[in-house]
C-alpha positions as CSV (number, residue, x, y, z in Angstrom):
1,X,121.9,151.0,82.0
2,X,119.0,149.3,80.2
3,X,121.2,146.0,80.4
4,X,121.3,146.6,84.4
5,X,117.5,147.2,84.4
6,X,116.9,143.8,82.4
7,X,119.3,142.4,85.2
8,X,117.3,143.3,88.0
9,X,113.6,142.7,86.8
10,X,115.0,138.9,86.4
11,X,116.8,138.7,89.3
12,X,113.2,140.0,90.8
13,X,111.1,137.2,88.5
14,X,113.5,135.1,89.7
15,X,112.8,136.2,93.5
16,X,109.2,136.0,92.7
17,X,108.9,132.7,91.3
18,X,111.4,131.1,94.3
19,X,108.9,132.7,97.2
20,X,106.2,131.2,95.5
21,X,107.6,127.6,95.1
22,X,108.7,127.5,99.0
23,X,105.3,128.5,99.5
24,X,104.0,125.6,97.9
25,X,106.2,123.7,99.5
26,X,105.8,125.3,102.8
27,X,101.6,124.4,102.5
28,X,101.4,121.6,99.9
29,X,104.4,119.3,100.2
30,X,105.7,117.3,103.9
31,X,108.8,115.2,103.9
32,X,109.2,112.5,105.6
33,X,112.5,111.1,106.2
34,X,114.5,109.0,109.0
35,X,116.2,112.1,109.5
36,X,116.3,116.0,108.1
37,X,112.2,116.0,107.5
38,X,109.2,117.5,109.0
39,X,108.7,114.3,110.1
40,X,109.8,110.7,110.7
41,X,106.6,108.9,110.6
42,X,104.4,108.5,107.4
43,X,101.1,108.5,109.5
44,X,102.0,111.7,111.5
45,X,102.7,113.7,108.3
46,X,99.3,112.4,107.1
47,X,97.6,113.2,110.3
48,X,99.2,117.1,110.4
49,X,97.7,118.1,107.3
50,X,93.5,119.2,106.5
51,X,94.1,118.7,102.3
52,X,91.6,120.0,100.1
53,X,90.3,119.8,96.8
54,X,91.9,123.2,96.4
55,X,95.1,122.6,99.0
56,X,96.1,118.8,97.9
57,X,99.3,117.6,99.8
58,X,102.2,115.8,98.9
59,X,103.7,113.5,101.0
60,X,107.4,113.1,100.1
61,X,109.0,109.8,101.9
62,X,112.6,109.6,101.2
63,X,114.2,105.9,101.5
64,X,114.3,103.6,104.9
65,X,111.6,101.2,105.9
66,X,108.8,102.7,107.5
67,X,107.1,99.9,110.3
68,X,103.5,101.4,110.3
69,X,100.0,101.1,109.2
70,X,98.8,103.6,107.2
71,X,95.5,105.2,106.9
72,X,95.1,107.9,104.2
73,X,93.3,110.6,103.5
74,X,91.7,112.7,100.4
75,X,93.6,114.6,98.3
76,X,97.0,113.5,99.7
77,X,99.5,111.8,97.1
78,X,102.2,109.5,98.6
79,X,104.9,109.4,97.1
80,X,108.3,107.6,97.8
81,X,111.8,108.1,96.8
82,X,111.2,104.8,94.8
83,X,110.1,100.6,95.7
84,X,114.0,99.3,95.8
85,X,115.0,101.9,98.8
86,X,111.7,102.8,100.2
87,X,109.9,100.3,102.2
88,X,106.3,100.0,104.7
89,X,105.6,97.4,106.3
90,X,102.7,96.2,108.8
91,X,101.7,92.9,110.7
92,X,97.9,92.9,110.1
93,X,95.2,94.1,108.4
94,X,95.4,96.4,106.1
95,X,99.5,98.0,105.2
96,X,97.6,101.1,103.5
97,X,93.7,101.6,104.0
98,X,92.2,104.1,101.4
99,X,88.7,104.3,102.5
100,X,86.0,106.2,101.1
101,X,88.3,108.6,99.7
102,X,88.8,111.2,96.2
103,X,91.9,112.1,94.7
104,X,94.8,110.1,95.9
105,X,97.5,108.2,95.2
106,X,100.4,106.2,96.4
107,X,103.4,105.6,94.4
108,X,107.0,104.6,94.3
109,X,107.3,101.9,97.1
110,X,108.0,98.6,98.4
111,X,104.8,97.6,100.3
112,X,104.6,94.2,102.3
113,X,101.6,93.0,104.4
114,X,99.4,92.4,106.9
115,X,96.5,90.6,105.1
116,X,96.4,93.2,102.3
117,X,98.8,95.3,101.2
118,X,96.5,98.5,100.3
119,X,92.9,98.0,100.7
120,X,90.8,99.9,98.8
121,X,86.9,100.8,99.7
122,X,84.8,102.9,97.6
123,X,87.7,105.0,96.0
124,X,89.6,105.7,93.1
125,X,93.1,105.8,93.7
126,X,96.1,105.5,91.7
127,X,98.4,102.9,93.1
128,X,101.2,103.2,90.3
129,X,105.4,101.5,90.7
130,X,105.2,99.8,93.9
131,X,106.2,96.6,94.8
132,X,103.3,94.8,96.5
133,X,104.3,91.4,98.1
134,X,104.5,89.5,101.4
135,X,100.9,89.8,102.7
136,X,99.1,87.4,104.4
137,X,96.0,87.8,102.3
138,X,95.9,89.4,98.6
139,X,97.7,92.2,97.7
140,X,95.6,94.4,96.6
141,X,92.0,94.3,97.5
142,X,89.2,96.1,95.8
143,X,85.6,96.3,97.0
144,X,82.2,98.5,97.5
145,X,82.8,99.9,94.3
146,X,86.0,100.8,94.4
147,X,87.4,101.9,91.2
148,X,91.2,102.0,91.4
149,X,93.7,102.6,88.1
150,X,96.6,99.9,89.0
151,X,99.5,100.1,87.0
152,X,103.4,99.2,86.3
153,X,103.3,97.2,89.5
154,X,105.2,94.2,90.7
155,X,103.0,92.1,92.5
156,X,104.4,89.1,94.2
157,X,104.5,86.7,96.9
158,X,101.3,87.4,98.5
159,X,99.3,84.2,100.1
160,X,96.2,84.2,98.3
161,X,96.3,86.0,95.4
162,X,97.7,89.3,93.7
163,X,94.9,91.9,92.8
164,X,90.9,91.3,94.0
165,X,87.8,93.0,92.8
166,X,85.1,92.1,94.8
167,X,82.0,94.2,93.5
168,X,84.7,96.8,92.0
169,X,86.0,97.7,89.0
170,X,89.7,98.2,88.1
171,X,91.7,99.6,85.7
172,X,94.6,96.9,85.7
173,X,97.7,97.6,83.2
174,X,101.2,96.9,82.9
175,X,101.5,95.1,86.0
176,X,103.5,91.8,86.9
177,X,101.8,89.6,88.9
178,X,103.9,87.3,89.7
179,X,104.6,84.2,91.8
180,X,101.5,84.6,94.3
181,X,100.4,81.9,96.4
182,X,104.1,79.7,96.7
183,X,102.6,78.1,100.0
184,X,99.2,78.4,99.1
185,X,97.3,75.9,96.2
186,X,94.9,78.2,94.8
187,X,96.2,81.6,95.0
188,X,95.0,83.8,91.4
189,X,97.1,86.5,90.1
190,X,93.7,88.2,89.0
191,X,90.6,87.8,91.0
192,X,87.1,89.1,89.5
193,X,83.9,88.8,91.5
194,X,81.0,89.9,90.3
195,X,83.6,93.0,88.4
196,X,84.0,94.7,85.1
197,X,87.7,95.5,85.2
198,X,90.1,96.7,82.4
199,X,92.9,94.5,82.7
200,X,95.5,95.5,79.8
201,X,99.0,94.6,79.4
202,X,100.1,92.7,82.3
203,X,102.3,89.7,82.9
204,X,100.5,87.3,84.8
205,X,102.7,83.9,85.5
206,X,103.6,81.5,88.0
207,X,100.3,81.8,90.3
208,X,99.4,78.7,92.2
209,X,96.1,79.1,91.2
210,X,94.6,80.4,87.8
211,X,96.0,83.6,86.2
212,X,92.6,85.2,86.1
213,X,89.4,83.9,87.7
214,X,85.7,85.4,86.7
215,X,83.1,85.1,88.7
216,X,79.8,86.6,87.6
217,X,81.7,89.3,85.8
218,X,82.5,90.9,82.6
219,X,86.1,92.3,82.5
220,X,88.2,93.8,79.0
221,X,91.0,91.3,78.9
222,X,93.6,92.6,76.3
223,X,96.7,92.7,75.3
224,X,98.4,90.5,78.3
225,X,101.0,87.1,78.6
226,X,99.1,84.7,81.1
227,X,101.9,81.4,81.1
228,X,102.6,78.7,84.0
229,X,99.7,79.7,86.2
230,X,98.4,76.8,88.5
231,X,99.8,73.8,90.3
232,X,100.3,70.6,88.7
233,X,97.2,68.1,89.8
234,X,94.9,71.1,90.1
235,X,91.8,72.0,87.7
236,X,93.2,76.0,87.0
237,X,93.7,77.7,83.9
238,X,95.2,80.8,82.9
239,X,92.0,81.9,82.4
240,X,89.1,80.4,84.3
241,X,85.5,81.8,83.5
242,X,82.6,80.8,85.6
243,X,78.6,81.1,85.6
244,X,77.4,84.2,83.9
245,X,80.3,85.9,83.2
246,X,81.1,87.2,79.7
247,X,84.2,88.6,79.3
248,X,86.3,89.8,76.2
249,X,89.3,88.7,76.1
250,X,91.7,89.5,72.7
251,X,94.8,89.7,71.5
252,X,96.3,88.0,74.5
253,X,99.2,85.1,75.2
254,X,97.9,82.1,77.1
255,X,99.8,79.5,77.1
256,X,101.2,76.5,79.4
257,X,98.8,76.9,81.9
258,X,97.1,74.6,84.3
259,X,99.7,71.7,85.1
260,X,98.2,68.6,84.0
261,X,94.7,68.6,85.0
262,X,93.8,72.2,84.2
263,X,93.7,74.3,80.3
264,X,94.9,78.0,78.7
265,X,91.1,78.7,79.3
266,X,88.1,77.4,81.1
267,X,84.6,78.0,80.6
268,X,82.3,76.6,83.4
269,X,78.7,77.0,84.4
270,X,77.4,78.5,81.1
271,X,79.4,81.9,80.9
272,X,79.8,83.4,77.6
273,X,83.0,85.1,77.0
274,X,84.2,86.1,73.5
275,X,87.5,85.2,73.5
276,X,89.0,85.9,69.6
277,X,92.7,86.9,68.0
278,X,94.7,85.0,70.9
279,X,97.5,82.2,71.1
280,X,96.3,79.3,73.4
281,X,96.9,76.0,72.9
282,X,93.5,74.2,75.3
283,X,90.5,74.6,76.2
284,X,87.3,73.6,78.0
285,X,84.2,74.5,76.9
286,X,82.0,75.8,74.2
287,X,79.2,78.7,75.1
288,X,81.5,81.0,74.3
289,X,82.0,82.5,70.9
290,X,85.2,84.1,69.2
291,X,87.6,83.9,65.8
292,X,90.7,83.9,64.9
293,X,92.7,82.4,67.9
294,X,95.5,79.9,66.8
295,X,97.9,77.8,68.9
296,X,101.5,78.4,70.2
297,X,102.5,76.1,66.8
298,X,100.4,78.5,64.6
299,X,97.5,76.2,63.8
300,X,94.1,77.0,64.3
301,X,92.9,76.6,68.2
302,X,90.4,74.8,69.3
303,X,87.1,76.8,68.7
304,X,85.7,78.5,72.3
């Protein structure tokens, strides 16, 4: 008898806890699907929901490629079955707009233009395991104080550049950014304009242009592998560091940058970065300060 009674007040937790997950899923959670959702269109799920900071959604969008332009809204996570079976794709503008917005995030898909791939304004998403490539413009683009966290991301393709801060500040990590600018001569994987990002543990190679370019800005550069950015018969570097910038940049690779013309790091128009504890093997310049930085051979680089 007592075992029976220990049977049914689980069976009833049980009960309990299953009512309360379809509820959840009922308010909280849409999926999106070419067929079997609530809906087959990204943009209509997005638009049937009023999220909250105390009702965020979920949008679930299992795999297919989705042809639409998508604007989001606060408090709505996008999520997709993952970037190799999950696609959206647009012809202008902006793929995915996130404007003036709290609490999102979009995650787990391929993403190819318009001119930007997400465009970010005056938010702080996470944009986390996509696949950004294809755009007309840069792939991601950052501005009005956006403040987005970018990471494990493979960024590629895109016309004139990977990521762009312009008057924003990123968190930028683990991301490959990769091959930008094939048809364009000075596309950069990492564009910083008048910025203070955090850009940590990325691979940043094969850009047409420079790896990273500072303008007026003062990112944290740590930790990342900058090789084979800019054409031949171009003046780029992996890192190239103009007026009054003064970024940090430490315990980084850059190396075989800049084709013939160009360096692993230039320093132009009397910036002042502290660049110490890296392997480069050139550079142009000397307001900068920094120790410890040797060649690809071992031997002591040249002084910043």
């Amino acid at each position: 008898m007592i075992h029976r009674i220990r049977l049914l007040l689980l069976l009833s937790a049980a009960f309990i806890a299953l009512a309360a997950h379809n509820a959840f899923a009922a308010q909280g959670e849409i999926i999106v699907a070419k067929s079997g959702g609530q809906f087959t269109s990204i943009q209509a799920a997005i638009d049937s929901v009023t999220p909250s900071a105390s009702n965020p959604y979920v949008i679930k969008v299992m795999p297919g490629t989705y042809d639409e332009q998508i604007t989001m809204k606060s408090y709505t996570h996008l999520q997709g079955a993952g970037r190799d079976i999950t696609s959206i794709r647009a012809w202008n503008n902006a793929t995915i707009l996130i404007n003036s917005l709290t609490n999102v995030s979009v995650t787990g898909f391929a993403i190819k233009g318009g001119y930007w791939a997400i465009k970010v304004v005056s938010s702080s998403p996470l944009i986390k395991e996509n696949y950004i490539y294809g755009t007309g413009g840069t792939g991601i683009w950052c501005s009005a104080s956006a403040s987005p966290t970018i990471e494990n991301n493979l960024i590629t393709g895109n016309t004139s550049g990977g990521i762009a801060n312009d008057y924003s500040s990123s968190i930028i990590r683990n991301n490959t950014i990769i091959n930008n600018g094939q048809i364009w001569d000075n596309a950069t994987g990492i564009n910083e304009y008048y910025s203070n990002s955090v850009i940590t543990g990325n691979t940043i190679t094969g850009n047409s242009g420079s790896g990273i370019s500072i303008w007026y800005s003062s990112p944290s550069i740590n930790g990342n592998t900058i090789t084979g950015n800019g054409w031949p018969g171009y003046n780029y570097a992996g890192i190239s560091i103009h007026m009054t910038s003064s970024p940090v940049v430490t315990g980084s690779r850059i190396t075989g940058n800049g084709g013939s013309y160009g360096h692993d790091i230039g320093v132009w128009g009397g910036a002042t970065p502290n660049i110490s504890s890296n392997i480069y093997d050139t550079i142009t310049g000397s307001t900068g300060v920094g120790l410890y930085n040797v060649k690809s051979n071992g031997d002591p680089a040249p002084a910043p």
